[in-house]
N, CA, C and O atoms as a DFTB+ gen file, in Angstrom:
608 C
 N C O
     1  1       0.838      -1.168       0.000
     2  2       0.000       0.000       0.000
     3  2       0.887       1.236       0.000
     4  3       1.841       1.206       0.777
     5  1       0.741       2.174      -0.652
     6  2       1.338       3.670      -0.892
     7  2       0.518       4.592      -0.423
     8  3      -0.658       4.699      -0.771
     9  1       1.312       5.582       0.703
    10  2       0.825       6.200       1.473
    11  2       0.959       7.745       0.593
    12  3       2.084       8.218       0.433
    13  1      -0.581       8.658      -0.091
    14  2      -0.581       9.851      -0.358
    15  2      -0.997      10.913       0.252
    16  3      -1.708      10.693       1.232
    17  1      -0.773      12.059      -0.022
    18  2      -1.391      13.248       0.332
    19  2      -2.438      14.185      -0.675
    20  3      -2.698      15.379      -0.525
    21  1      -2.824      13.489      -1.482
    22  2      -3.419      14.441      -2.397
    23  2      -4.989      14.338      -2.116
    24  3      -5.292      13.872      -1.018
    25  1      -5.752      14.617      -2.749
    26  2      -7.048      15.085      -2.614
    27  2      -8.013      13.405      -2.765
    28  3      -7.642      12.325      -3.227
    29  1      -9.190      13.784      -2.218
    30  2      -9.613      12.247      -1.457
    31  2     -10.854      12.559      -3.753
    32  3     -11.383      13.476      -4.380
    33  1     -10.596      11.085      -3.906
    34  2     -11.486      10.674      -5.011
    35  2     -12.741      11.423      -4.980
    36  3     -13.283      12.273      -5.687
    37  1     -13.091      10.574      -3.520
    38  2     -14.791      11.213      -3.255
    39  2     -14.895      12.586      -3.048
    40  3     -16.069      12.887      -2.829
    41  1     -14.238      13.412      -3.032
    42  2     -14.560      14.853      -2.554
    43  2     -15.311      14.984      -1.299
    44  3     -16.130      15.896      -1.183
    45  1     -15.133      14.278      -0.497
    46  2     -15.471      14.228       0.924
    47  2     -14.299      14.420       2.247
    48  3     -13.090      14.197       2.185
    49  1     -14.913      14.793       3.159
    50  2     -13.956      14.648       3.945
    51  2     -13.581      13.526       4.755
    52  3     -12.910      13.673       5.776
    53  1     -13.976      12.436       4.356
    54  2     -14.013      10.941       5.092
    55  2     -12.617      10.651       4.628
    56  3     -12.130      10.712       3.499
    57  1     -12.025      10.277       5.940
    58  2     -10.431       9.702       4.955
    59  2     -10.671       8.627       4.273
    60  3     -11.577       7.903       4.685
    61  1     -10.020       8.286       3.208
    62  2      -9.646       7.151       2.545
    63  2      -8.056       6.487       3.120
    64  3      -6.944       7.016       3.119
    65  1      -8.551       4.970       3.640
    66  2      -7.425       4.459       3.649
    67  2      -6.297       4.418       3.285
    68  3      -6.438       3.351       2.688
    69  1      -5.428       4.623       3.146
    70  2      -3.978       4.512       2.254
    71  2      -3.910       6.076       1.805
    72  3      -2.830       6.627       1.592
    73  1      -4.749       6.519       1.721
    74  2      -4.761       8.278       0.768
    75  2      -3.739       8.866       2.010
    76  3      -3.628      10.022       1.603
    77  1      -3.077       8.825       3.025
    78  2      -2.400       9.552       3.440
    79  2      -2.801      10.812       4.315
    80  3      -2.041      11.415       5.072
    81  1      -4.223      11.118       4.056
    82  2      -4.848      12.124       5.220
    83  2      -5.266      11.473       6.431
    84  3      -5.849      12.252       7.186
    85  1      -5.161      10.344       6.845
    86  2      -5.702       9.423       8.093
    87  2      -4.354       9.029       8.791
    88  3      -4.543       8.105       9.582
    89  1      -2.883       9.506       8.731
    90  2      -1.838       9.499       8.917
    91  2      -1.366      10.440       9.591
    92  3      -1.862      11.555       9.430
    93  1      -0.447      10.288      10.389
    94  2       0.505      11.569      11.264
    95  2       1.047      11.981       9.995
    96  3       0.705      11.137       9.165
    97  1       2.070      13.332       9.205
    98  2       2.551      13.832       8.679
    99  2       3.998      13.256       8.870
   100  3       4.679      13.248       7.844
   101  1       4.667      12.702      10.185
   102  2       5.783      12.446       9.954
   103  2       5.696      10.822      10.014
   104  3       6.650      10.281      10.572
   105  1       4.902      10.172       9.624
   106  2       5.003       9.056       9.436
   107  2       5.416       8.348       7.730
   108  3       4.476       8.597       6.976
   109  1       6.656       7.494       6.941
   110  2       6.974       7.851       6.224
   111  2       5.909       6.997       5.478
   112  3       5.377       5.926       5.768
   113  1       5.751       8.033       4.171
   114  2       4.982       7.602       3.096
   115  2       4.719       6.865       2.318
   116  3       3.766       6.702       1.555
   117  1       5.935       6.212       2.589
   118  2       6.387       4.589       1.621
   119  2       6.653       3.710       2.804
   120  3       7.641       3.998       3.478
   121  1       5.736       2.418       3.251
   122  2       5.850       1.958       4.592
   123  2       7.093       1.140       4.301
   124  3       7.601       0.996       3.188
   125  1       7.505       0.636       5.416
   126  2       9.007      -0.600       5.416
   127  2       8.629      -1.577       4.836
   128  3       9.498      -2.287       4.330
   129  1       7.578      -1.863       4.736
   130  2       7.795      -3.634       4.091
   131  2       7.238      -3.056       2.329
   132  3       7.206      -3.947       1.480
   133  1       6.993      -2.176       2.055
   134  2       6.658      -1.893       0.615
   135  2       8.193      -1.358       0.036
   136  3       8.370      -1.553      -1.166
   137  1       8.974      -0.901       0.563
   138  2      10.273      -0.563       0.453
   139  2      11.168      -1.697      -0.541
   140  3      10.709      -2.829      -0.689
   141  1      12.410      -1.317      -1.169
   142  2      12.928      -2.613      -2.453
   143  2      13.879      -2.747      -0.929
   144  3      13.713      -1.765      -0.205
   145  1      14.798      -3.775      -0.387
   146  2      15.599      -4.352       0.557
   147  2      16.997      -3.353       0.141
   148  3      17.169      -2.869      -0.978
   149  1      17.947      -3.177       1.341
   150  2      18.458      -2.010       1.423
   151  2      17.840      -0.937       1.897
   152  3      18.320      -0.520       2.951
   153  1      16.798      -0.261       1.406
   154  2      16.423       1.196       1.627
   155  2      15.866       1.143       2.907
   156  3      15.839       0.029       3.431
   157  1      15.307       2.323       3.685
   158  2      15.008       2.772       4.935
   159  2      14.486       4.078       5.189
   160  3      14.857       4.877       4.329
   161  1      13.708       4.604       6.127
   162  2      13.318       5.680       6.122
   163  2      14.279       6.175       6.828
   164  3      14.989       5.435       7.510
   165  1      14.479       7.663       6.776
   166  2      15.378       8.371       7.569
   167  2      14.367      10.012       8.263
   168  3      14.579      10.447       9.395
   169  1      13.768      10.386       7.694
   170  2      13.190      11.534       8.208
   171  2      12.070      11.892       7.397
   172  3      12.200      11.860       6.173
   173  1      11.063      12.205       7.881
   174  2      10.148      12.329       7.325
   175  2       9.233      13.318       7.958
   176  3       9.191      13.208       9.183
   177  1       8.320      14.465       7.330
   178  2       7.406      15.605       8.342
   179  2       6.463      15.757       6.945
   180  3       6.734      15.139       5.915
   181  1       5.490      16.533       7.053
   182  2       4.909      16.995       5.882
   183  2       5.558      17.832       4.677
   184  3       4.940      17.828       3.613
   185  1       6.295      18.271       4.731
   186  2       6.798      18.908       3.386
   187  2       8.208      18.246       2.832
   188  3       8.950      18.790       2.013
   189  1       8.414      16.999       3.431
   190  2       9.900      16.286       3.249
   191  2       9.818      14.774       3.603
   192  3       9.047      14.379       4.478
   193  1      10.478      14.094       3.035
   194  2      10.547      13.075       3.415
   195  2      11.718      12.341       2.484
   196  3      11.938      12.555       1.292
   197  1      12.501      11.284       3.495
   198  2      13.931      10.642       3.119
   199  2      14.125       9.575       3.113
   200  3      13.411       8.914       3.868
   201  1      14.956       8.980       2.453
   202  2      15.217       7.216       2.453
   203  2      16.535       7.240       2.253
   204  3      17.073       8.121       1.583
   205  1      17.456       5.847       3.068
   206  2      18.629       5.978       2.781
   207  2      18.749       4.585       2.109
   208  3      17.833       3.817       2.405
   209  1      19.550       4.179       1.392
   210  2      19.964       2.759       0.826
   211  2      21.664       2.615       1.533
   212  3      22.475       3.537       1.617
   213  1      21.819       1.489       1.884
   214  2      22.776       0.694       2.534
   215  2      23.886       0.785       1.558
   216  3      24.690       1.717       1.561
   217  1      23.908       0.023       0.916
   218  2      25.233      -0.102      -0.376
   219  2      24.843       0.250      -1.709
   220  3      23.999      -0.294      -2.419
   221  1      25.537       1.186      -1.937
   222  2      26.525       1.913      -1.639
   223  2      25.626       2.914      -0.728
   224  3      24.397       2.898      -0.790
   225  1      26.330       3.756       0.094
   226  2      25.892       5.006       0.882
   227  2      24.802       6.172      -0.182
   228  3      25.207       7.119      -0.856
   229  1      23.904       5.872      -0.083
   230  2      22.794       7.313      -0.868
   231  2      21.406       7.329      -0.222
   232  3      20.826       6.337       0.221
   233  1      20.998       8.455      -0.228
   234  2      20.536       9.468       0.264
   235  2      19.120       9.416      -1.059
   236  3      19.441       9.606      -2.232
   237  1      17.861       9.191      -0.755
   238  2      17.108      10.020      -2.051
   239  2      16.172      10.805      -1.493
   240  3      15.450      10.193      -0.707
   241  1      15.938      11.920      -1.623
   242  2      15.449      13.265      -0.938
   243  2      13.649      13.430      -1.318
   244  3      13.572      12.783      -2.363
   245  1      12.488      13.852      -1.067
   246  2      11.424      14.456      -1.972
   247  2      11.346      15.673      -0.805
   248  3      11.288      15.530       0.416
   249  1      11.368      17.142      -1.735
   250  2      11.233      17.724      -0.863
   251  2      10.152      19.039      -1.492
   252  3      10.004      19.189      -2.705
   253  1       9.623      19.713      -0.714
   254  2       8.297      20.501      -1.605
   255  2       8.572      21.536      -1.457
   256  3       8.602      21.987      -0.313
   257  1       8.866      22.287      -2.503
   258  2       9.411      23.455      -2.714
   259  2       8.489      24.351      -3.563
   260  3       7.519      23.819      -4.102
   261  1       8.780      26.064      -3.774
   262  2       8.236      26.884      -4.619
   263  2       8.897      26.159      -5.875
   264  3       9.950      25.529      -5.981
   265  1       7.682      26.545      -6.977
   266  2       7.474      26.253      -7.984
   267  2       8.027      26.922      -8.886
   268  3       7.748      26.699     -10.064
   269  1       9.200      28.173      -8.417
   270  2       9.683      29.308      -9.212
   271  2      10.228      28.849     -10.782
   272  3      10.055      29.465     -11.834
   273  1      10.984      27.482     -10.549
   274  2      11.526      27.410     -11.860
   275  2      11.056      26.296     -12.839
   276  3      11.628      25.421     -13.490
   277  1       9.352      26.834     -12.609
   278  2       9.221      25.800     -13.628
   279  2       7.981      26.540     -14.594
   280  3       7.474      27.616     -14.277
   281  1       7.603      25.776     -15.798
   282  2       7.153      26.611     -16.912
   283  2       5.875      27.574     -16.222
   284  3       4.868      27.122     -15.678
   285  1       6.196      28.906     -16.397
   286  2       5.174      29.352     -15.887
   287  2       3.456      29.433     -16.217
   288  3       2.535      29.965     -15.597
   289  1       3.509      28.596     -17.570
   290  2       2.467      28.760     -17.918
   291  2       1.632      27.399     -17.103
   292  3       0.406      27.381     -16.992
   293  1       2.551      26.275     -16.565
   294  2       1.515      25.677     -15.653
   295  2       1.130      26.057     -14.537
   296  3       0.627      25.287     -13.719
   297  1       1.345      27.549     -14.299
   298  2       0.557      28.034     -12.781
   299  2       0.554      27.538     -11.509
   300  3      -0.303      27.764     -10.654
   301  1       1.978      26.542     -11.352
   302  2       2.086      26.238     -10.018
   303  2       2.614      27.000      -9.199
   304  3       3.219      28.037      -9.470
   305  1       2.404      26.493      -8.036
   306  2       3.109      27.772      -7.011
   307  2       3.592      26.649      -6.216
   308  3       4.411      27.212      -5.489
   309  1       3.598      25.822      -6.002
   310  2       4.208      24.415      -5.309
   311  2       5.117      23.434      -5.847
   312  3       5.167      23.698      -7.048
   313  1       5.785      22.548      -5.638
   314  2       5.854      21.390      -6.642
   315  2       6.923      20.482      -5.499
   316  3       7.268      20.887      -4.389
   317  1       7.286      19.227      -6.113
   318  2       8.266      18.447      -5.155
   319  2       9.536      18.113      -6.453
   320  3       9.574      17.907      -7.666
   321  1      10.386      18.211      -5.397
   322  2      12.052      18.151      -5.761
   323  2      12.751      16.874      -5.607
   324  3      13.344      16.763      -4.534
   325  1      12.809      16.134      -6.209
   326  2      13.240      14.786      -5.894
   327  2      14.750      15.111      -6.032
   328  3      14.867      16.143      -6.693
   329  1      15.933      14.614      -5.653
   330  2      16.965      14.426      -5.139
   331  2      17.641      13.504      -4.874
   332  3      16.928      12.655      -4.340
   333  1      19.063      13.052      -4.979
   334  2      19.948      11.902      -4.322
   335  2      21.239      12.686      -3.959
   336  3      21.896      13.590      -4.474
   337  1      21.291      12.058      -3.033
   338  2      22.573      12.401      -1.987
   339  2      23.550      11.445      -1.846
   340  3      23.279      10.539      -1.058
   341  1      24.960      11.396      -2.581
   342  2      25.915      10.772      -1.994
   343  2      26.957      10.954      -1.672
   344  3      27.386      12.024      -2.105
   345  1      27.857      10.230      -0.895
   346  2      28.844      10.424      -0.182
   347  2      30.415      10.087      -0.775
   348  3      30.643       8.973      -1.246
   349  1      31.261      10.924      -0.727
   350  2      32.968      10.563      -1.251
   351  2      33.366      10.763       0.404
   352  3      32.679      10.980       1.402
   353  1      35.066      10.547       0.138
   354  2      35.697      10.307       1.420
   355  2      35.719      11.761       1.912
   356  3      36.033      11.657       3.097
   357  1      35.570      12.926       1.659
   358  2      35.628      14.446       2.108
   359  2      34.609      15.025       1.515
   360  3      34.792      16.214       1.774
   361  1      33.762      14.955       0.958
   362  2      32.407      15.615       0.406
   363  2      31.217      14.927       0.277
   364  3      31.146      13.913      -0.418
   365  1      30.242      15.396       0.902
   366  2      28.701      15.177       0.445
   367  2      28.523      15.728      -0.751
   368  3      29.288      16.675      -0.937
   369  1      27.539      15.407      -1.952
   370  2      27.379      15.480      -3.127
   371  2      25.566      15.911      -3.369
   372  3      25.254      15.531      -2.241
   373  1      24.715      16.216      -3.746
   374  2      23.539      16.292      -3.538
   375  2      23.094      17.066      -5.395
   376  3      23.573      18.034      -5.986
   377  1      21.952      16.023      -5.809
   378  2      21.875      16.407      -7.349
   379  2      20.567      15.856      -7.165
   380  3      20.097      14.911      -6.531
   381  1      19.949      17.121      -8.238
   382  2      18.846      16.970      -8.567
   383  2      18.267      16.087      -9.962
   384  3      18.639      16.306     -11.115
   385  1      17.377      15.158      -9.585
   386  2      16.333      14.054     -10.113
   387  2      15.490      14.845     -10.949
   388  3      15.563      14.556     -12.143
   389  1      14.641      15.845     -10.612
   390  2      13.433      16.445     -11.194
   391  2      12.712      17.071     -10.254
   392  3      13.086      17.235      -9.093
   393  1      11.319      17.559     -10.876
   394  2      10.772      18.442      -9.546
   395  2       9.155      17.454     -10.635
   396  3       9.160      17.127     -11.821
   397  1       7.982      17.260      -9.545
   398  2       6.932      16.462      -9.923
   399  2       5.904      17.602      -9.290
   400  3       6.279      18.482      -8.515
   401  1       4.850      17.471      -9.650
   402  2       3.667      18.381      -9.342
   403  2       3.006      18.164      -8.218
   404  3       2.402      19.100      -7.694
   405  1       3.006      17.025      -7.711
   406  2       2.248      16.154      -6.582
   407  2       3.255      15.295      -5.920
   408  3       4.311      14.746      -6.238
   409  1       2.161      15.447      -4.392
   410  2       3.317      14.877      -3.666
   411  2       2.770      12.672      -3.910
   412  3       3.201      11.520      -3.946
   413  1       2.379      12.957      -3.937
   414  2       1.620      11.200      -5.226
   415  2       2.654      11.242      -6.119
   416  3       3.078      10.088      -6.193
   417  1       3.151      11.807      -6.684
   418  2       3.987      11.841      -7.685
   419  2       5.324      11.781      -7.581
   420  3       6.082      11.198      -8.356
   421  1       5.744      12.683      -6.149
   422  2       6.984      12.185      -6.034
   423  2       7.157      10.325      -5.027
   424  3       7.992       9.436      -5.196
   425  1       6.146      10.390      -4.193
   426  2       6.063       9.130      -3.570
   427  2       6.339       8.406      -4.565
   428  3       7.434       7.859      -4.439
   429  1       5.586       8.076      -5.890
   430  2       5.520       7.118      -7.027
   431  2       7.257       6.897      -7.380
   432  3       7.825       5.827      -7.601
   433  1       7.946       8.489      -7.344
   434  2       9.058       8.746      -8.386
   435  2       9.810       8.365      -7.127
   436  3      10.578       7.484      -7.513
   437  1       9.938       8.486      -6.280
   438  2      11.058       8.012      -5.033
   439  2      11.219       6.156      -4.947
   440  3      12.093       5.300      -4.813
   441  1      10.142       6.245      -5.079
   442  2       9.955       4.424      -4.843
   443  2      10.712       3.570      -6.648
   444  3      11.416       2.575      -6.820
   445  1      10.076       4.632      -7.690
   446  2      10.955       3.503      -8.749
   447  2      12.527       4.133      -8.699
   448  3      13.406       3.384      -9.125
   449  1      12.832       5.146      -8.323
   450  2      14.253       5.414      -7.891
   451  2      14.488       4.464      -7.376
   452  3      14.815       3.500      -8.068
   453  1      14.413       4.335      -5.847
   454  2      14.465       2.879      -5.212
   455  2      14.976       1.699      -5.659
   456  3      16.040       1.135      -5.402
   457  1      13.909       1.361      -6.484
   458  2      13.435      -0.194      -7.049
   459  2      15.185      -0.051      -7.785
   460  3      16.192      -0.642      -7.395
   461  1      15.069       0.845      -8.830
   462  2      16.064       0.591      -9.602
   463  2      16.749       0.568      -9.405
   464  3      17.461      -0.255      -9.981
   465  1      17.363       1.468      -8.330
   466  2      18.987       1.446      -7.809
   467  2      18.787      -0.190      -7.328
   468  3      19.617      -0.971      -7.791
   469  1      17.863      -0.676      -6.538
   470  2      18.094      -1.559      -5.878
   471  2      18.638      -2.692      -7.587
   472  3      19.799      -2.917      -7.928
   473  1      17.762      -3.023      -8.085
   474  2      18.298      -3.682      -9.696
   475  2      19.092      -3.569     -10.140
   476  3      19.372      -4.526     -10.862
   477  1      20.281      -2.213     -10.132
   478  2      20.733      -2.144     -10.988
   479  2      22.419      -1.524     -10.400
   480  3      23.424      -1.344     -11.089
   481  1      22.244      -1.318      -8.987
   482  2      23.365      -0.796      -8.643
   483  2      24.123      -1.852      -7.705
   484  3      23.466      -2.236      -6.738
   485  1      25.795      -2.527      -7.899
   486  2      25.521      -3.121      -7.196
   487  2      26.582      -2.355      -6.263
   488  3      26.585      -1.156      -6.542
   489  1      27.648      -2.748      -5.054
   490  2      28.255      -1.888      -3.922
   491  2      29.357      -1.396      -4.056
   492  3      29.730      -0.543      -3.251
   493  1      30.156      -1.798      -5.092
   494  2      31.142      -1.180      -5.989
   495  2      30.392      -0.243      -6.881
   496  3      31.256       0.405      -7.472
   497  1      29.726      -0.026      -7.097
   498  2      29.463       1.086      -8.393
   499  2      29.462       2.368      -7.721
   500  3      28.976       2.461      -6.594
   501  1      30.144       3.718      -8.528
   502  2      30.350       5.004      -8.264
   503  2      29.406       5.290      -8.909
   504  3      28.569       4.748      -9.631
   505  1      29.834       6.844      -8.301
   506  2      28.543       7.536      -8.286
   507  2      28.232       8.211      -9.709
   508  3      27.357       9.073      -9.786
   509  1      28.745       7.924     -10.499
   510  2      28.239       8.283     -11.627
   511  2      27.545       7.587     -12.888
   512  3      27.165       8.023     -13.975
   513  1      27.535       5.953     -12.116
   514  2      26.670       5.172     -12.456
   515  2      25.210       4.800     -11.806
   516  3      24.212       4.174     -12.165
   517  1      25.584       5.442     -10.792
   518  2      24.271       5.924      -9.589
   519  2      23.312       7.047     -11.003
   520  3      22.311       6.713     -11.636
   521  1      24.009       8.221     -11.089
   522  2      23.517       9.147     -12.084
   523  2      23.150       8.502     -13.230
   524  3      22.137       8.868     -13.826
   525  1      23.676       7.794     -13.543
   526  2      23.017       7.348     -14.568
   527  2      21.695       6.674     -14.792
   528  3      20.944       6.730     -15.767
   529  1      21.608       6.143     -13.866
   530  2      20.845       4.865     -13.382
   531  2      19.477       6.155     -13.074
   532  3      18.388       5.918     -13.597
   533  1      19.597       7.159     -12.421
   534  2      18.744       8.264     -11.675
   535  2      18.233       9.031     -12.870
   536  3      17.064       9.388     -13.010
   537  1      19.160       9.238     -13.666
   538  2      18.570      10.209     -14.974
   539  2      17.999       9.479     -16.205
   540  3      17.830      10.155     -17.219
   541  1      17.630       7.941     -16.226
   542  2      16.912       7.138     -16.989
   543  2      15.556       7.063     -16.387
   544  3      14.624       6.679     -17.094
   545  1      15.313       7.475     -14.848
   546  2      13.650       7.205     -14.538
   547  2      12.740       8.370     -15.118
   548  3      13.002       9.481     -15.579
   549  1      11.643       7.710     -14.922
   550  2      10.748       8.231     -15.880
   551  2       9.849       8.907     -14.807
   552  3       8.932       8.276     -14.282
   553  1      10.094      10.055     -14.525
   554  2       8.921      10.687     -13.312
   555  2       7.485      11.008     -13.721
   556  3       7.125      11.982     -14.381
   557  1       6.740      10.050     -13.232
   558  2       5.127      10.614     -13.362
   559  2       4.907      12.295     -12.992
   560  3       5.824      12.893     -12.430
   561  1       4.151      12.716     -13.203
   562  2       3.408      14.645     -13.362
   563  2       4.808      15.236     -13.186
   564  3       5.068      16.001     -12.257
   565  1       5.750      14.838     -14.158
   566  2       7.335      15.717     -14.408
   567  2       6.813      17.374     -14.634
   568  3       5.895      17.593     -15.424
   569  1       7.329      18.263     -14.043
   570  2       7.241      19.492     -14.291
   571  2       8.885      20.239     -14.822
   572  3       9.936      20.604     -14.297
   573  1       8.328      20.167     -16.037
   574  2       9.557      20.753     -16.825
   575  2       9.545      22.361     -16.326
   576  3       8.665      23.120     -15.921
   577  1      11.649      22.529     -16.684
   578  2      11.842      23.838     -16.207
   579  2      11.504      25.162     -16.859
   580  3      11.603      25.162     -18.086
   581  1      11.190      26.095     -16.380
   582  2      10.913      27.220     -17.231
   583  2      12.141      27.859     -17.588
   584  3      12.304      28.399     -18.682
   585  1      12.886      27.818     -16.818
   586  2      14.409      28.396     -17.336
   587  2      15.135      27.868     -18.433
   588  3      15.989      28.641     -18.867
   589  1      15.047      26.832     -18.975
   590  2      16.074      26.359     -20.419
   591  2      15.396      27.193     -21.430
   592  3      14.217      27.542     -21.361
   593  1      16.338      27.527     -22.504
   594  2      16.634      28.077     -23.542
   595  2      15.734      28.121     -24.495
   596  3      15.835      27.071     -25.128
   597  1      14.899      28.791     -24.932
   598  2      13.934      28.316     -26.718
   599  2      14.664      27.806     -27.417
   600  3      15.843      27.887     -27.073
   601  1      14.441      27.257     -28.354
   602  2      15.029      27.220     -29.435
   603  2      14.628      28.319     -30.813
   604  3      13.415      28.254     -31.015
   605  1      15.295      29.241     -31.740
   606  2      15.336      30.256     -31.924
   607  2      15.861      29.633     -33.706
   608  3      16.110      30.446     -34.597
């Protein structure tokens, strides 16, 4: 079961099970046993929430941010920031995944992050096969940036 925050089907105020409004806010959104093996929750509140994976050391972030840099003609003023965080012997590293419209959306996009690293990374692999692996998922309600270039 996948734990959301978005708006209940029925347009009622009755919670729906699993919809994530019948939940504490810092309880994490993706429960432990729905999790791929390795990963873990690490922190979680209403506007954030974290998972760490075991081998190799990473970090994958969703965090809900202003909507400043993204096309303005979709009129958001919100959106979520997906993220991975990893570690070298003297630096933390932290790169951005995408930004999704809904927080359903990043839950969805955190979990096949997950899955895949878990498939596809094994405890020797650096981190730029991590990136790789991160910039092939396919994020459901992707909110493209408003800042890149026209083409002219």
């Amino acid at each position: 079961m996948r734990y959301t925050n978005d708006a209940y089907a029925s347009g009622t105020d009755t919670p729906v099970p699993g919809s994530g409004r019948d939940m504490p806010p810092d309880q994490p959104p993706i429960p432990c046993e729905a999790l791929p093996p390795g990963w873990g929750p690490i922190d979680c509140c209403d506007g954030r929430f974290e998972y760490r994976y075991s081998q190799p050391p990473l970090e994958l972030i969703a965090d809900r941010t202003a909507a400043d840099r993204s096309h303005p003609g979709l009129g958001l003023c919100r959106c979520w920031e997906l993220r991975y965080r990893y570690f070298l012997t003297d630096q933390t590293i932290t790169e951005v995944i995408g930004r999704v419209s809904t927080r359903r959306a990043a839950i969805s996009g955190a979990l096949t992050c997950m899955e895949r690293i878990h498939e596809t990374i094994s405890a020797a692999d650096d981190p730029l096969e991590v990136r790789d692996v991160l910039e092939s998922v396919s994020l459901p309600d992707f909110v493209p940036d408003g800042l890149s270039k026209s083409s002219s």
